[in-house]
N, C-alpha and C positions, 0 to 999 in steps of 0.2 A: 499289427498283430494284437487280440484283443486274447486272454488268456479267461478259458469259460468252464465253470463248475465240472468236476469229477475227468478230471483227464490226465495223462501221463505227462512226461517229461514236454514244456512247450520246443524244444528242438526236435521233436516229430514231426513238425510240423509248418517248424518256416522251413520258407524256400533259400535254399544252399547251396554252394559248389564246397564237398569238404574233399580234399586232397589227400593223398596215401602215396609212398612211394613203392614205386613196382617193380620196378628194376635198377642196377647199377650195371651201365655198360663204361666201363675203362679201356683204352688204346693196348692190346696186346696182353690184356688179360679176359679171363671167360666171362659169359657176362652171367650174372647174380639175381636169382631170381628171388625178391623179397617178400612179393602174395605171391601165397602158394593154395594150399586145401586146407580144409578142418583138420584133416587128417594128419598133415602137417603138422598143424598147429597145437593138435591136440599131444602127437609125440613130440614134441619140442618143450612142452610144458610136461609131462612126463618125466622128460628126461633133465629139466630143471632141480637146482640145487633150493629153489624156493617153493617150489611146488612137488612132483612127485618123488623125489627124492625122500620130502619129510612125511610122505603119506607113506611109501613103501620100503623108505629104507633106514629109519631113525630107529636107533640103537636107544636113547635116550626113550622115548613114548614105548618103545617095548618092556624098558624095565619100569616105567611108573605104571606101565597098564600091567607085568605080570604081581606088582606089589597091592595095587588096587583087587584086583579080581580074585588074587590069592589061591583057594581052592573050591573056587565058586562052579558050580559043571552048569547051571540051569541057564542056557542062551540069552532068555529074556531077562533074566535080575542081570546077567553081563551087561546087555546093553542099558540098561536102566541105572547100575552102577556108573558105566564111563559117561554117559550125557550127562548124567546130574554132577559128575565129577567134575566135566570142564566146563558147565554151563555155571557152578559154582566159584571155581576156583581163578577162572579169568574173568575179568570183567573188558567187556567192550568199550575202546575208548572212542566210541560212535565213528569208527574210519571204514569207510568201505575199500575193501582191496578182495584179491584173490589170488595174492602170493604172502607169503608167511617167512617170519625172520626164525630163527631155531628156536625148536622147542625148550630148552633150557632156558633159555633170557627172557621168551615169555613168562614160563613157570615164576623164575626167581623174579619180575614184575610183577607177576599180577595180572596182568593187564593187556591187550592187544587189538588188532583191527580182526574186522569179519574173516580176513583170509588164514592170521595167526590161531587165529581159536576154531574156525571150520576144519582144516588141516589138522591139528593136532588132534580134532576129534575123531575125523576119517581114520588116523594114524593108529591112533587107538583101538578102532574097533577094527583093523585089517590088524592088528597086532592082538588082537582077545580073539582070530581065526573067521568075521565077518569080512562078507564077501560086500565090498564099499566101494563106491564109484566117486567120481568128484561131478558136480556139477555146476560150470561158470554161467555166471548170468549177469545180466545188463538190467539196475533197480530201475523203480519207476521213474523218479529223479533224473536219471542218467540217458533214458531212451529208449527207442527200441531197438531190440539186434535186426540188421539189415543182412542175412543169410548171404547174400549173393556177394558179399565182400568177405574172406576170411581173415579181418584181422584182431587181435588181441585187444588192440584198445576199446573196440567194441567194450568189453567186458568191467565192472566193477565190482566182482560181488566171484562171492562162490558158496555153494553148500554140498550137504552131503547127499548120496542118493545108498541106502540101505536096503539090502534084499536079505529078509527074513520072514520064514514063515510061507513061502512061496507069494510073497509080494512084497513090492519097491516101497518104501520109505522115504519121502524126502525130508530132511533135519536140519535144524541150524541151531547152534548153541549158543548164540550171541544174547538172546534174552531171559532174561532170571525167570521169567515170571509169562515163558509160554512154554504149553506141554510137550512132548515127544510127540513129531508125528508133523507139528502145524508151522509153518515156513511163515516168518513175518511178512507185513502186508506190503510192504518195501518191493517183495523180491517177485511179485506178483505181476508179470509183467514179460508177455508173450511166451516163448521159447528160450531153456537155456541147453547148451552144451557138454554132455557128459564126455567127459575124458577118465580113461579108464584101459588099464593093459587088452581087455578083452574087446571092449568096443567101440566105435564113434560116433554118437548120434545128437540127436537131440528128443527133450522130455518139455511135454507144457506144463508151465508152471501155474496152476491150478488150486483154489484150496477148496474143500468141502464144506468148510470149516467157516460158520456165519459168524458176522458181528449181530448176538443178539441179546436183547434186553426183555424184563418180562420184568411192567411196572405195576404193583396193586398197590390199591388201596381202599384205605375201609374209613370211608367218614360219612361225619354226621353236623349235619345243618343244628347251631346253637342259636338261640332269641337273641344276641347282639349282633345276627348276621355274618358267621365266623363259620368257617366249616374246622370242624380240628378231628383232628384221628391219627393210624398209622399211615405210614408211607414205605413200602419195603422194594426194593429193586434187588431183580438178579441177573445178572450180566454175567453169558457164559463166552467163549471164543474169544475173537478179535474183541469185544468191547469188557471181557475179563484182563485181558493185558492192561487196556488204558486205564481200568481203574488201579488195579494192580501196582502199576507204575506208578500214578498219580498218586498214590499211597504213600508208597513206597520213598517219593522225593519228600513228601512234606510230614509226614508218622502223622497219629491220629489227632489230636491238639490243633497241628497246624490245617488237618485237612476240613477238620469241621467247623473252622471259623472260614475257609475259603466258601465254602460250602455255601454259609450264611451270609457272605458277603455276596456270593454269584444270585443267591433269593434273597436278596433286602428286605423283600414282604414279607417275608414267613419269619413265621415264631416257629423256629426251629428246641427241641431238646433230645434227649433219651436216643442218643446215635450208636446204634452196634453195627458190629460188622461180622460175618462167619466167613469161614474158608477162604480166608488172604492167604496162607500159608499152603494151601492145600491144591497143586495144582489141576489137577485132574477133577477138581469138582468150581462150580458158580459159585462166584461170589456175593455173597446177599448183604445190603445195608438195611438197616430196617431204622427207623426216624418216627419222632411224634414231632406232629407239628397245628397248628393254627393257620389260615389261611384265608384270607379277606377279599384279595381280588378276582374270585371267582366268583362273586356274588354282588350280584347289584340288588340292593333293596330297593323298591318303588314307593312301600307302605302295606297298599294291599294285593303288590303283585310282587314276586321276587325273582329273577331270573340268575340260572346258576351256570355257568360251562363244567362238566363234568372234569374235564382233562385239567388237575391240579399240577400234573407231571406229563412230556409223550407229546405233547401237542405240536400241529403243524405250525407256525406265525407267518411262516413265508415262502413261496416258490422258490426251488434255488435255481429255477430255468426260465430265467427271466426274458430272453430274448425269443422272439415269436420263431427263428432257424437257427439251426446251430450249424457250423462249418465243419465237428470235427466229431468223432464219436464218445459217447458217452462210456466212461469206465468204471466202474464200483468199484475193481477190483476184485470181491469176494459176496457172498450172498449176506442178505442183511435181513434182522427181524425184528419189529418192534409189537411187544404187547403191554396192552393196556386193559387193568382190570379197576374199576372200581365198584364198591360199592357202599351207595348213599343213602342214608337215611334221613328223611324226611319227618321233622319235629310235629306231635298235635295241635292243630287249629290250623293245616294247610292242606290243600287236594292239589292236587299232581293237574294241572291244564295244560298242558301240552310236553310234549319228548321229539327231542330229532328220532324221525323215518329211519328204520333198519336198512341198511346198504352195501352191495356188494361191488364192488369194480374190478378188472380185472382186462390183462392185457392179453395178446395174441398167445395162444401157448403158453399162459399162464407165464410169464416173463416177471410180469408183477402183480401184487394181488393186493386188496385191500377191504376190510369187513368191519363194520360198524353196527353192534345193536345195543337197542336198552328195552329191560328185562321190564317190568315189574312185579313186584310181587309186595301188596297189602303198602307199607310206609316206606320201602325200600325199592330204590331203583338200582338196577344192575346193570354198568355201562361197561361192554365191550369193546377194542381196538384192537384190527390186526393189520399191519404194516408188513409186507412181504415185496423184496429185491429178490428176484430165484434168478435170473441171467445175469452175467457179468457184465456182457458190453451190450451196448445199444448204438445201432447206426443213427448216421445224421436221418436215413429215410422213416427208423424209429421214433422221432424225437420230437415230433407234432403228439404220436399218441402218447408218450412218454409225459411230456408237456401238461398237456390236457389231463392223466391222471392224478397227478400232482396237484393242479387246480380243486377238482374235483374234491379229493380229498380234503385239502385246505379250507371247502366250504364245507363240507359236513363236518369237521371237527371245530369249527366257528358255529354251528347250532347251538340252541342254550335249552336248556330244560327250565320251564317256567311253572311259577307255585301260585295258586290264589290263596289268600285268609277264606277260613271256610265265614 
């Protein structure tokens, strides 16, 4: 078994005999049926003293939620109130589960697994009069849910499913630094199971919600053969968390000498950063920098690659078939803006060709042009994942756009001495 770029858990995918017990038959006792239904399993968990007990009958989450909430009547600051409360006040100790110890001994920790802090969330907001469902799910990591077997172990994970406003909510509180609304990338990952007094079903676990970046920059070609200028990134979604995080572990000091060590060539200074704090909005770094290897001098020819930041270097779908399908997980976007100016005593000889590519039903998309206007060239990138998975019979054109791309962002914009 060969484990190949963007895929789920590899036990999807070998071949297995895994075992469950199904029954107990005993000599003169009845005999014991152990797989049962969802239905089942959903009121057995229900009626758990680790599970729906602490969603719908904790005495403890109704008095910190009526102390919290106070005399707050407006629905929406409620709920914005309780997520930020537990999303703050327990820290995830990275355990996936989807049963929970009591609300008390997490409180006075701190600290707990996905199931102690989803749970007490759920709890909360069925205790502030919101109508909360549970929803168990199987992370990427862990597999996929095989439907036609009802069992529990299936399951590692659990979140909330929130109906306000006349629509569902899916929530999870585990991470500081993702909004209301957006399920991490973890739990992304087919179908999970709502358990809940009123119903039994299952909800796809979906997000709307891209990893995307949007890179400019504004440089300018110097007579030592140096391009220097701004460099500003803004990463909003999935790719706001990792920076978020990555922040977060190392504070600003440590993260800008990491920064300078990951570009060794660049003369990195002047590093800001806005809306770390600020969850609901992109977070932007903005950097002055210097930058050499994007320019080859010849003398009296000088060839530049436009992409200082963004750039393709390598296929990650390296093998001509793939055996298994291709997963993203979530949609993804990458933009690329520059614009460069061109020093006196040089004319513009040649620019990579404007280019569109683009997959079946717009699956995937990709746009490349360069602008110019007078001394300045104005180079566009637009990198687009819009479908989540791609089959194996996908993955020849998949393959090939990839390629494709890889060669027009290897193009170089070439300068003559006038």
């Amino acid at each position: 078994f060969k484990e190949e770029p963007y895929m789920t858990s590899k036990t999807d995918y070998i071949s297995r005999i895994n075992f469950a017990l199904s029954q107990i038959i005993m000599p003169g006792r009845p005999i014991v049926n152990v797989v049962g239904t969802w239905q089942k399993l959903a009121k057995d968990l229900l009626e758990s003293e680790s599970f729906g007990k602490i969603v719908y009958g904790s005495s403890y989450t109704k008095k910190v939620t009526e102390e919290l909430v106070g005399s707050e009547t407006d629905p929406q600051k409620k709920i914005e109130m309780i997520f930020a409360f537990v999303q703050k006040q327990i820290e995830w100790d990275k355990t996936n589960d989807f049963l929970a110890r009591s609300p008390k001994e997490v409180f006075d920790e701190r600290k707990g697994s996905s199931g102690d802090i989803n749970l007490i969330l759920a709890s909360m907001l069925e205790k502030a009069g919101f109508e909360v469902d549970l929803v168990v799910l199987s992370t990427r990591d862990h597999g996929f849910v095989r439907q036609q077997y009802p069992m529990a172990r299936q399951f590692d994970y659990v979140i909330c499913r929130l109906a306000h406003g006349g629509k569902y909510f899916l929530i999870d509180a585990t991470e500081k630094h993702l909004p209301f609304g957006i399920i991490p990338e973890r739990c992304l990952n087919g179908e999970g199971l709502i358990v809940s007094p009123k119903n039994t079903g299952w909800v796809e676990l979906t997000s709307r919600t891209k990893a995307r970046s949007v890179i400019s920059a504004d440089m300018k070609l110097v007579p030592d053969g140096e391009l220097t200028g701004t460099l500003a990134y803004t990463r909003d979604g999935y790719d706001a968390l990792k920076i978020r995080n990555q922040f977060n572990r190392l504070q600003e000091e440590a993260y800008q000498k990491q920064l300078q060590s990951e570009r060794p060539t660049w003369n990195i200074s002047n590093v800001r950063f806005e809306h770390l704090g600020i969850l609901d909005k992109p977070v932007k770094t903005t950097l002055e920098l210097g930058v050499e290897e994007n320019v080859d001098d010849q003398g009296q020819t000088i060839y530049i690659n436009p992409f200082i930041e963004g750039r393709l270097t390598s296929n990650p779908f390296v093998s001509e078939s793939r055996l298994y399908p291709v997963d993203f997980a979530r949609p993804e976007e990458r933009i690329y803006m520059c614009k460069l100016t061109i020093p006196d005593g040089y004319t513009v000889d040649e620019v990579p060709g404007n280019r569109i590519l683009s997959l079946p039903n717009g699956a995937a998309r990709y746009t490349f042009s360069v602008t110019p206007n007078g001394n300045i060239l104005n180079v566009y990138s637009n990198f687009q994942i819009n479908q989540n998975l791609f089959t194996q019979e996908d993955y020849p054109l998949l393959r090939e756009f990839y390629n494709q791309m890889l060669a027009k962002q290897a193009e170089q914009i070439v300068l003559k001495k006038k």
